[in-house]
GUPA-598555 format. One record per residue (C-alpha): x, z, y; chain. Coordinates in nm, 2 decimals, always signed. Example, Ala and Ser with C-alpha at 12.3 -4.5 7.8 and 13.67 -1.06 7.14 Angstrom:
// residues 2
<u:+1.23, w:+0.78, v:-0.45, cadena:A>;
<u:+1.37, w:+0.71, v:-0.11, cadena:A>;
***
This chain:
// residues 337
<u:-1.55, w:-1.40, v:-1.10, cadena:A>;
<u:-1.61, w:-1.42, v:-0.74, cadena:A>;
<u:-1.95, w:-1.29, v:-0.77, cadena:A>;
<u:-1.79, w:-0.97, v:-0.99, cadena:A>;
<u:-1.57, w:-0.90, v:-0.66, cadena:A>;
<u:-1.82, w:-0.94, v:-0.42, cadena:A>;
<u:-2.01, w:-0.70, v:-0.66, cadena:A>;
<u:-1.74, w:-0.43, v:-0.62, cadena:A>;
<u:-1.75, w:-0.47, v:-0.24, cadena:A>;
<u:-2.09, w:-0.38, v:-0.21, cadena:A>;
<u:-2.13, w:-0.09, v:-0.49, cadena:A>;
<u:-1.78, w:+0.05, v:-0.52, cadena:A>;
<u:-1.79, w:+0.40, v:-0.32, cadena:A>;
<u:-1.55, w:+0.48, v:-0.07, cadena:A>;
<u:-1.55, w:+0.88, v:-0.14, cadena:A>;
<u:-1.30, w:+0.99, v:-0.33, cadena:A>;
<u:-1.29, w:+1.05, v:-0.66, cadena:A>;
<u:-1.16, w:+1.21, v:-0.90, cadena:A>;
<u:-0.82, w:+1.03, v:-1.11, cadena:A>;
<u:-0.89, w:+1.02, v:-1.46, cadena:A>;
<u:-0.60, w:+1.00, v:-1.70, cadena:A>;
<u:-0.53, w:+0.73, v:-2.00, cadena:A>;
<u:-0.53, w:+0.77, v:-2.33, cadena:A>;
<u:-0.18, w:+0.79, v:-2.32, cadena:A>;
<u:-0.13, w:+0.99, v:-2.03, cadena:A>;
<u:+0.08, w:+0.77, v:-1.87, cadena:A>;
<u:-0.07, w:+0.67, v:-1.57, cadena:A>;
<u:-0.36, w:+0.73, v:-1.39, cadena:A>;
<u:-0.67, w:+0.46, v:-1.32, cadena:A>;
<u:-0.83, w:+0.43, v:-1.00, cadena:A>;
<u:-1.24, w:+0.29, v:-0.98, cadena:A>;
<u:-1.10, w:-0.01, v:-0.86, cadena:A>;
<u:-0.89, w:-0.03, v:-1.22, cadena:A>;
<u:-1.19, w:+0.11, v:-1.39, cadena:A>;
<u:-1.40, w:-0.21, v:-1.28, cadena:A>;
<u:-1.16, w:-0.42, v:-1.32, cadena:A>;
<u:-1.07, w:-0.32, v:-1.69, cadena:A>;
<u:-1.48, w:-0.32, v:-1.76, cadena:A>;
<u:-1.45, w:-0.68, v:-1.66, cadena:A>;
<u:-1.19, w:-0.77, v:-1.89, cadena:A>;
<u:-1.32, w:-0.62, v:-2.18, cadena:A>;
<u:-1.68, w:-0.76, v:-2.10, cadena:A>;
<u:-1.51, w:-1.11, v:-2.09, cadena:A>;
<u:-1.31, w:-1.04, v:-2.41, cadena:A>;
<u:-0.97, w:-1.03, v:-2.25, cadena:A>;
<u:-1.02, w:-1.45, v:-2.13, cadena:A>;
<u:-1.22, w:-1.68, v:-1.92, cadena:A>;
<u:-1.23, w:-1.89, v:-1.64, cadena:A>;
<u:-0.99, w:-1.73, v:-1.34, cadena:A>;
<u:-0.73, w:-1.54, v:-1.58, cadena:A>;
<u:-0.36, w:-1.72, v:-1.56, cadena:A>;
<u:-0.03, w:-1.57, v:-1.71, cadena:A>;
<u:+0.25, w:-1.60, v:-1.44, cadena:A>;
<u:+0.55, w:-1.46, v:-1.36, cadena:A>;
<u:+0.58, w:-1.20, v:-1.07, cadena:A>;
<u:+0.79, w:-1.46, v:-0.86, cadena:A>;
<u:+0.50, w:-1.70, v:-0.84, cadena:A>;
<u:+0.29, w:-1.48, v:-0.57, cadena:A>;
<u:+0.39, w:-1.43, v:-0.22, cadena:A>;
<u:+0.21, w:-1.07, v:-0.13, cadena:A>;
<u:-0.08, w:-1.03, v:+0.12, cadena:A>;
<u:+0.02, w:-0.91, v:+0.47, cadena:A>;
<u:-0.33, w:-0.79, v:+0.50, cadena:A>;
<u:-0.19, w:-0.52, v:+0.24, cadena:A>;
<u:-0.11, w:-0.17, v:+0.36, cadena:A>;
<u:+0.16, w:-0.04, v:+0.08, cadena:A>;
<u:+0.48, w:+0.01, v:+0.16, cadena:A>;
<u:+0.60, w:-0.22, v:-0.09, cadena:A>;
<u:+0.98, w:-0.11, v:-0.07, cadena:A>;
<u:+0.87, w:+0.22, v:-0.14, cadena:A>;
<u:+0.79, w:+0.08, v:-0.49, cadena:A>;
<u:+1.05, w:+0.23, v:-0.72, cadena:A>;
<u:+1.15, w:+0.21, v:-1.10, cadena:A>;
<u:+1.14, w:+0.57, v:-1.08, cadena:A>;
<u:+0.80, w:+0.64, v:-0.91, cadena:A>;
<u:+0.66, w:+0.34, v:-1.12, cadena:A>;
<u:+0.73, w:+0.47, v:-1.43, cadena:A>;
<u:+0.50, w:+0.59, v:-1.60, cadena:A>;
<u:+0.29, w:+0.28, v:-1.50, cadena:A>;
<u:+0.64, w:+0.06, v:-1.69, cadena:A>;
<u:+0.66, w:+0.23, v:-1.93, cadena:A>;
<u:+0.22, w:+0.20, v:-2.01, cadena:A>;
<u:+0.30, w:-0.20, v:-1.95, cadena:A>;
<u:+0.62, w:-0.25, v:-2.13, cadena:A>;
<u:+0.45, w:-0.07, v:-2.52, cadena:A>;
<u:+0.14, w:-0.28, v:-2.43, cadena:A>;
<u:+0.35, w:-0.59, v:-2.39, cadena:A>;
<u:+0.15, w:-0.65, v:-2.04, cadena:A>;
<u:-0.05, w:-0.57, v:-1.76, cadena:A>;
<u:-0.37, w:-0.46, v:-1.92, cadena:A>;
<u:-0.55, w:-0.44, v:-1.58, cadena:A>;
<u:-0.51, w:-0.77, v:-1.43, cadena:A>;
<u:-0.42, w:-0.85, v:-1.03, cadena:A>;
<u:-0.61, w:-1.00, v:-0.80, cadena:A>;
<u:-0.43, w:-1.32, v:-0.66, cadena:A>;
<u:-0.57, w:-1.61, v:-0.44, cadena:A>;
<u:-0.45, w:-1.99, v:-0.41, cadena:A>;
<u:-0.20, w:-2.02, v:-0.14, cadena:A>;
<u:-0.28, w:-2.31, v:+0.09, cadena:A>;
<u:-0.12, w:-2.67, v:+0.00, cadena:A>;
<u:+0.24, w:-2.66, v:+0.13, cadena:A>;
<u:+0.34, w:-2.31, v:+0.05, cadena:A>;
<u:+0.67, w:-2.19, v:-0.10, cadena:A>;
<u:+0.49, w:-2.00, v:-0.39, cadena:A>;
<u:+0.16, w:-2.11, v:-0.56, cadena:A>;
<u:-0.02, w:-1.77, v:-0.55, cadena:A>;
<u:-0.10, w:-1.49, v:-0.32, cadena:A>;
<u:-0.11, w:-1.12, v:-0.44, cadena:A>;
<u:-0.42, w:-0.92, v:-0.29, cadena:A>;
<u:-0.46, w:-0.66, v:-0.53, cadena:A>;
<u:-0.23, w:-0.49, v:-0.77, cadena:A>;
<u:+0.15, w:-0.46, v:-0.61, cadena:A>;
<u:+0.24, w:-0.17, v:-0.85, cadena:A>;
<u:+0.13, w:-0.40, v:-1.14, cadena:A>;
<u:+0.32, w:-0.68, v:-1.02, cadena:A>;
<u:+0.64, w:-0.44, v:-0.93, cadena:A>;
<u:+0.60, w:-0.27, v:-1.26, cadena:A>;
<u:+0.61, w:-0.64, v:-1.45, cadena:A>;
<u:+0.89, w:-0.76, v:-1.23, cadena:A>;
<u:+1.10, w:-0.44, v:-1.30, cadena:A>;
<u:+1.07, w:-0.48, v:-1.72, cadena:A>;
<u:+1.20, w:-0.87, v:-1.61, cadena:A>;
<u:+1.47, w:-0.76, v:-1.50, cadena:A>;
<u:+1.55, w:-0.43, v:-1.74, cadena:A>;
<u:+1.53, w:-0.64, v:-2.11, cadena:A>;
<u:+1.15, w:-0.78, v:-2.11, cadena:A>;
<u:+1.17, w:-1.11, v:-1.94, cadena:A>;
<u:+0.93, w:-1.25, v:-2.18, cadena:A>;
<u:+0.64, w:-1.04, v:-1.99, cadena:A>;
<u:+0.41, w:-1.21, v:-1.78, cadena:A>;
<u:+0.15, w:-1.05, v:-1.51, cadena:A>;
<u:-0.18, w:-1.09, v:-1.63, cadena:A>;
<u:-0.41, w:-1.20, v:-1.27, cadena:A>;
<u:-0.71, w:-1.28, v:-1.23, cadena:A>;
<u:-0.79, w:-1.59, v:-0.93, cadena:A>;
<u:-1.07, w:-1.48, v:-0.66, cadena:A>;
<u:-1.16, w:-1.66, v:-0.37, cadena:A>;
<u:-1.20, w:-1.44, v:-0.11, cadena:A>;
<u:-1.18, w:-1.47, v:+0.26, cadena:A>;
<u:-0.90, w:-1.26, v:+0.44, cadena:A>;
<u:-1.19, w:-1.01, v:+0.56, cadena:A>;
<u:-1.31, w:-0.95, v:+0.17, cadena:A>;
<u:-0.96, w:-0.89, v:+0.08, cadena:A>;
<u:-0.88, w:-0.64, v:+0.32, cadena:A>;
<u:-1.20, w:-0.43, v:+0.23, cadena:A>;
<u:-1.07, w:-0.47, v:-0.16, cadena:A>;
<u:-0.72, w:-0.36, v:-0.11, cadena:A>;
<u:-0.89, w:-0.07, v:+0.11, cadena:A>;
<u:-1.07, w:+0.01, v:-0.14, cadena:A>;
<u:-0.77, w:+0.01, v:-0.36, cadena:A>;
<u:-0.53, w:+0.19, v:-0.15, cadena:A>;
<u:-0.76, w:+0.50, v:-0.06, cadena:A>;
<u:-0.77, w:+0.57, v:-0.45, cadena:A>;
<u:-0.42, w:+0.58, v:-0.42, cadena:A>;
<u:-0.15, w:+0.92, v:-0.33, cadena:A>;
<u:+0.13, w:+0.71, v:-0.25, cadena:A>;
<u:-0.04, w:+0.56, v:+0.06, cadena:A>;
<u:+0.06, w:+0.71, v:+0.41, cadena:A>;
<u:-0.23, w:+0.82, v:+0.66, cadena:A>;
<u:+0.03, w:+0.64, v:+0.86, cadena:A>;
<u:+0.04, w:+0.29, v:+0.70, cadena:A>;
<u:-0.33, w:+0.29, v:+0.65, cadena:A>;
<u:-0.36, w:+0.37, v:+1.01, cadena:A>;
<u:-0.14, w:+0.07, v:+1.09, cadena:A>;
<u:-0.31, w:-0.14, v:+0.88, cadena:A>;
<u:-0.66, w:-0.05, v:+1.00, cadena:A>;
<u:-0.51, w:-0.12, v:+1.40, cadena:A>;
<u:-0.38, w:-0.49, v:+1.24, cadena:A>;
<u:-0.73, w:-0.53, v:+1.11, cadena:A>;
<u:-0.91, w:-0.43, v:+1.40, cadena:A>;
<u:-0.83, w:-0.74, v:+1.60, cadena:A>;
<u:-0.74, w:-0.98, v:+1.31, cadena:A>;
<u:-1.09, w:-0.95, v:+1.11, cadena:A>;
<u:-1.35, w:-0.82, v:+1.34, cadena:A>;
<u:-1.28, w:-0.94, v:+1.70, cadena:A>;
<u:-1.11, w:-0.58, v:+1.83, cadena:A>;
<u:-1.48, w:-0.42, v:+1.77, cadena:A>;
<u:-1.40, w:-0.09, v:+1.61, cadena:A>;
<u:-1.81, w:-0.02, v:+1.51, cadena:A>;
<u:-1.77, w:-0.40, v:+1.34, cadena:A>;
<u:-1.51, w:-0.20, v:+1.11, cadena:A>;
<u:-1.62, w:+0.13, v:+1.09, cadena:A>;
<u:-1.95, w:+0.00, v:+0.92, cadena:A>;
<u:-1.77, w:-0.30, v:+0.72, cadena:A>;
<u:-1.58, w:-0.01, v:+0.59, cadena:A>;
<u:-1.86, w:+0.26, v:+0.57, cadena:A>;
<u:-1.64, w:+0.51, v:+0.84, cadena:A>;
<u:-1.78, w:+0.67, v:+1.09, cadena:A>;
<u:-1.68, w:+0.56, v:+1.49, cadena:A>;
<u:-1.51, w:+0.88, v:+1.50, cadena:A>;
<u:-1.34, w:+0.86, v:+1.19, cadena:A>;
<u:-1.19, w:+0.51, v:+1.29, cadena:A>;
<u:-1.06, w:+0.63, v:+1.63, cadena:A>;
<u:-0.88, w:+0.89, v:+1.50, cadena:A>;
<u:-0.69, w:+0.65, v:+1.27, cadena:A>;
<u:-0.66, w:+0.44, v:+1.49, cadena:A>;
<u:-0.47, w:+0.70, v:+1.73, cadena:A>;
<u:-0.28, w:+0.79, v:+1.42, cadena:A>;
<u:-0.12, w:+0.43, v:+1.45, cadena:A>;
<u:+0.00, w:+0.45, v:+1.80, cadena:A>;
<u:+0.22, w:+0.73, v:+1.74, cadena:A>;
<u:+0.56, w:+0.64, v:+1.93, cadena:A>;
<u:+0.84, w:+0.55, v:+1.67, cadena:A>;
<u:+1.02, w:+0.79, v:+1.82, cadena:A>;
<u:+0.76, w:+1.07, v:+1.71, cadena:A>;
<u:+0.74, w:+0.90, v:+1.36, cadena:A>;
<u:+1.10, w:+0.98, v:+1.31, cadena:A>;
<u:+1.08, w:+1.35, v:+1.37, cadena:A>;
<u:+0.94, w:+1.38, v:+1.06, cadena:A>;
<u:+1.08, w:+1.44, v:+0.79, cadena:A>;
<u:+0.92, w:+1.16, v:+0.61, cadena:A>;
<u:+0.65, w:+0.87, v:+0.69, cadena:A>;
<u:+0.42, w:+1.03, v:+0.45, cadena:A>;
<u:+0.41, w:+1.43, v:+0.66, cadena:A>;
<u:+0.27, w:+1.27, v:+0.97, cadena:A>;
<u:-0.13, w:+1.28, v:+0.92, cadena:A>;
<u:-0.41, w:+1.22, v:+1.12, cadena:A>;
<u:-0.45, w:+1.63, v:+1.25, cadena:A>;
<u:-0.10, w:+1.58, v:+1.38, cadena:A>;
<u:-0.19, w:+1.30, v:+1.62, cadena:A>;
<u:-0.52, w:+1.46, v:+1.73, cadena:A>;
<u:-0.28, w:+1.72, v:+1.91, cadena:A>;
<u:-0.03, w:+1.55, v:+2.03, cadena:A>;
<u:-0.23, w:+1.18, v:+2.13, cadena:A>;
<u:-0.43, w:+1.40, v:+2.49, cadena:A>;
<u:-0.07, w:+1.50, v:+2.56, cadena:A>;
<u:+0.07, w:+1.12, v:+2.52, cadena:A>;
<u:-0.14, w:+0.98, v:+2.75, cadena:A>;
<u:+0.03, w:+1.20, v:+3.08, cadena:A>;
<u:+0.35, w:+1.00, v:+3.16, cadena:A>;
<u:+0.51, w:+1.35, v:+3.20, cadena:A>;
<u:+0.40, w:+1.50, v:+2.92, cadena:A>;
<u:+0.47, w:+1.17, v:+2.70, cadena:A>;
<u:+0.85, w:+1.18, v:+2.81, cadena:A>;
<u:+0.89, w:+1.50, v:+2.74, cadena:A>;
<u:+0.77, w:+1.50, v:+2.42, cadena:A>;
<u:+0.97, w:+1.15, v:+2.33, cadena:A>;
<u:+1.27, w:+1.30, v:+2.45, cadena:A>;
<u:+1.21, w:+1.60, v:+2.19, cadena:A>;
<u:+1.14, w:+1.40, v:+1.95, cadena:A>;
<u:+1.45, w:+1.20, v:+1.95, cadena:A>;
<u:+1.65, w:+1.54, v:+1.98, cadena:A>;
<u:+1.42, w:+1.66, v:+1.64, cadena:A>;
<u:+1.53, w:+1.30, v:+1.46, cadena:A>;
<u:+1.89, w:+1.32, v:+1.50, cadena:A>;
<u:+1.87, w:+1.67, v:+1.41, cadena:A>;
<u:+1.65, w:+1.58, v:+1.10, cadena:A>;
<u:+1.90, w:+1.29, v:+0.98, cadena:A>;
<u:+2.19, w:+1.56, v:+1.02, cadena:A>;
<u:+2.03, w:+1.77, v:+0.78, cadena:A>;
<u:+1.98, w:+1.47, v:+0.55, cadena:A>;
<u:+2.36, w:+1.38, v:+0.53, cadena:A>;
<u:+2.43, w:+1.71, v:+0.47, cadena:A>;
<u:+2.16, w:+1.74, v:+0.17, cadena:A>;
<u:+2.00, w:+2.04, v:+0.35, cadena:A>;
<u:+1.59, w:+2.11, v:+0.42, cadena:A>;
<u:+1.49, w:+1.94, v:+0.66, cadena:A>;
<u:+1.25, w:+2.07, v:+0.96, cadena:A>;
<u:+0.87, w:+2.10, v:+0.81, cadena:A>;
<u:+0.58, w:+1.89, v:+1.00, cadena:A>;
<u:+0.42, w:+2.22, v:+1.14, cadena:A>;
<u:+0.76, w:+2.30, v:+1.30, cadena:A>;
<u:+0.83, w:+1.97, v:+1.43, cadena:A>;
<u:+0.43, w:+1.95, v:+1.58, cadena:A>;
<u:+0.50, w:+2.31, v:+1.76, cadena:A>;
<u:+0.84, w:+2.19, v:+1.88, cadena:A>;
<u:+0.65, w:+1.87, v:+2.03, cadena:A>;
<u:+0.37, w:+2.03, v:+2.14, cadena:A>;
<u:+0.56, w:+2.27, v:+2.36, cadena:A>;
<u:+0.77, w:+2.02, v:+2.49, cadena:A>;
<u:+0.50, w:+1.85, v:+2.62, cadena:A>;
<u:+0.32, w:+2.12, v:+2.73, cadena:A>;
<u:+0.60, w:+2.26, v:+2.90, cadena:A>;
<u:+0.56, w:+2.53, v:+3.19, cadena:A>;
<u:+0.24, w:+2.42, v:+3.28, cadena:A>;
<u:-0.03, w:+2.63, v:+3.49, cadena:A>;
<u:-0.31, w:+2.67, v:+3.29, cadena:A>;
<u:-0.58, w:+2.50, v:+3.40, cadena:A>;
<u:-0.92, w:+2.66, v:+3.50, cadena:A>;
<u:-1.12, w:+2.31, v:+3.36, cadena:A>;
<u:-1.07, w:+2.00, v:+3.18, cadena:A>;
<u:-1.22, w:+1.75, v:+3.23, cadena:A>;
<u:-1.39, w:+1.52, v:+2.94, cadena:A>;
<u:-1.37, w:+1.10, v:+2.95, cadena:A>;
<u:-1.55, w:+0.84, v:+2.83, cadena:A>;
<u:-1.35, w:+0.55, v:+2.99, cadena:A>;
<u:-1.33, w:+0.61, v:+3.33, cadena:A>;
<u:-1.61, w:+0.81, v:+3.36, cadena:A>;
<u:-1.61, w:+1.22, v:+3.39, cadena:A>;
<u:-1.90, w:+1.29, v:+3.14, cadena:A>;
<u:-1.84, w:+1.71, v:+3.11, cadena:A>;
<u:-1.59, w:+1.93, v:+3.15, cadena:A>;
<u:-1.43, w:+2.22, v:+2.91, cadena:A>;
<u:-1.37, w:+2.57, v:+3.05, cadena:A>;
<u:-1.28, w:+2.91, v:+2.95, cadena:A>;
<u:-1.53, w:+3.12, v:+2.79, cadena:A>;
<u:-1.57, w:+3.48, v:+2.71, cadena:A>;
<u:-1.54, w:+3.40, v:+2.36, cadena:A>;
<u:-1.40, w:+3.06, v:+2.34, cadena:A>;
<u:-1.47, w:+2.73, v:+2.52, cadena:A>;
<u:-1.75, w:+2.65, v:+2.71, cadena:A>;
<u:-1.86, w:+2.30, v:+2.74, cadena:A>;
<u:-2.06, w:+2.09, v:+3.03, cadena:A>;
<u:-2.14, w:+1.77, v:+2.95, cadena:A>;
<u:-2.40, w:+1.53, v:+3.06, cadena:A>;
<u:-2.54, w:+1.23, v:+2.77, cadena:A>;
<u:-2.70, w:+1.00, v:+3.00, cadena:A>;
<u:-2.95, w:+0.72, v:+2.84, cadena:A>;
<u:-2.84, w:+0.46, v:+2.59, cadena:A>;
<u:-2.50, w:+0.66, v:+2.57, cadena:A>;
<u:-2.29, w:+0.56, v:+2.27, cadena:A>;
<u:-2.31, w:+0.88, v:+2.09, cadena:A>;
<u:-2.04, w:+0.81, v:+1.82, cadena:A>;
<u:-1.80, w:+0.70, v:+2.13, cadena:A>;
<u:-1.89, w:+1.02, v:+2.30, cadena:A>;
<u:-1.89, w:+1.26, v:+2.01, cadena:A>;
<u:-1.52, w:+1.14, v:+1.95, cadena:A>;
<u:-1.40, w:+1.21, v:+2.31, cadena:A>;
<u:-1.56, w:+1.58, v:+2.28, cadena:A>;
<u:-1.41, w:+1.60, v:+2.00, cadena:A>;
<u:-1.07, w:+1.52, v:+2.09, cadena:A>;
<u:-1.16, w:+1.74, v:+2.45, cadena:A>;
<u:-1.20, w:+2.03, v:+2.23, cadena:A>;
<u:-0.89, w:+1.99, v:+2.08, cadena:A>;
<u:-0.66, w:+1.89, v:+2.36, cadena:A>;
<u:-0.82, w:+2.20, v:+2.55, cadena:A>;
<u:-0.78, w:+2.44, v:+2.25, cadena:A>;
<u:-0.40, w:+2.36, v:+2.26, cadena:A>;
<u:-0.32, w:+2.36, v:+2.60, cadena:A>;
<u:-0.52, w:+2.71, v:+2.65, cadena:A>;
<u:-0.38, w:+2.90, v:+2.37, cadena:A>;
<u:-0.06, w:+3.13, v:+2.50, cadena:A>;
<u:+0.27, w:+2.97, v:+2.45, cadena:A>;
<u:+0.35, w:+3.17, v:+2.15, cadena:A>;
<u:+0.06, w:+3.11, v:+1.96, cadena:A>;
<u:+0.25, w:+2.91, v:+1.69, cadena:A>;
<u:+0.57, w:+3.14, v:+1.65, cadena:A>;
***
């Protein structure tokens, strides 16, 4: 078995792909699912590693990203109602041994939905159910690149709790070296920076949005330059905590509440406030001035000087964000009404 999930972590591609649906209808499988229901079959439904337990006997992963109080009857239902005609889980989980001296005998790394889904039916009628798991042993690092793989087949993951869980990996698995990650995870540098600046967000900025799941990745490449100026960031905070109050008023009273692109251009300006527009800006890699932005006639024109041995995935992100921090801050005021 171990072999099998080490086989998915090397062949399973991260694009994504497109859901295909059961049989039934029901419910949707991811690759992940795919592979895992290949196995299954391949080993006739048995075999060394499968155990029937119930869903108390697993603690869950903190390695995993989901949200697992978002997990609802109602937004798992399909996915019940597939297990409760089957009498099971027909795609096993994926737990580990927890160590010797644990509360619970088992640790859940892949398959929350399954294991909420099972749980549920325990409690509404079916507590003869059991959750069907396969045992893997894997090493923290291996897990988090499964339940990655998992979760980015998935719609009912946040940018933003991805983000958080890529900043929490970052340090805990590979030693705070972002390229270490981006290639364990086949991203680019780029690509990993700007989740990575997705998951600082102030909570304060979180909550102006109308929900977890409207703040995405575009939202913090505007607003992140802007952040960093004490000024600027206080300004923006104190909007935002103006835009949360106002959004949780709205809630209570069961009106719409303010859409993300509203709640960015509020932000935005706030930060921005009555600033002179600048003439140049300048570009950073660390502490170092490596270009500059300016006005052109038809757009931006961009200086920029790529000395020897210069990390061009580093640098390439920092235009990149450059770009878009100058774009903002040197469109007219109104450009969003």
């Amino acid at each position: 078995m171990a072999g099998f999930v080490r086989d998915i972590l090397t062949t399973l591609a991260y694009e994504p792909h497109p859901v295909e649906q059961l049989s039934n209808d029901s419910a949707a499988l991811s690759r992940l699912d795919q592979r895992l229901a290949g196995f299954v079959q391949g080993a006739g439904g048995r075999g060394r590693g499968f155990i029937s337990i119930r869903p108390g006997d697993c603690s869950v992963w903190d390695g995993n990203p989901r949200d697992l109080p978002g997990l609802t009857g109602e937004n798992c239902r399909s996915l019940i109602e597939s297990i409760a005609q089957e009498d099971g889980n027909r795609i096993p989980v994926l737990v580990r041994l927890n160590p010797p001296g644990s509360e619970l005998p088992y640790q859940l790394l892949v398959g929350s939905r399954r294991r909420f889904a099972v749980d549920w039916l325990n409690h509404n009628g079916r507590p003869e159910i059991r959750l069907s798991a396969v045992i893997v042993d894997l090493t923290d690092e291996e897990a988090f690149r499964l339940a990655d793989i998992e979760n980015r087949e998935r719609e009912d993951i946040t940018e933003l709790d991805r983000a958080r869980s890529y900043q929490n990996a970052v340090d805990r698995f590979y030693g705070g070296v972002q390229s270490r990650m981006a290639e364990a995870l086949s991203l680019s540098n780029s690509q990993l920076s700007r989740l990575l600046s997705l998951a600082q967000m102030p909570d304060d900025v979180v909550n102006a949005f109308a929900t977890r799941d409207e703040l995405r990745v575009r939202h913090s490449e505007v607003l992140t330059p802007l952040l960093r100026r004490p000024e600027q960031c206080e300004r923006i905070l104190a909007a935002a905590r103006q835009i949360g109050d106002e959004q949780q008023r709205l809630a209570a009273a069961n009106e719409k509440l303010i859409p993300a692109a509203t709640v960015l251009t509020r932000l935005k300006q706030a930060g921005i406030g009555a600033r002179k527009i600048a003439q140049e800006w300048p570009i950073m890699l660390g502490e170092a001035k490596i270009g500059k932005v300016r006005p052109g006639r038809e757009g931006l024109a961009i200086d920029l000087l790529v000395a020897d041995g210069a990390d061009l995935d580093a640098l390439l992100a920092q235009l990149r964000a450059a770009i878009v921090e100058s774009r903002d801050l040197a469109a007219p005021d109104d450009a969003d009404d």
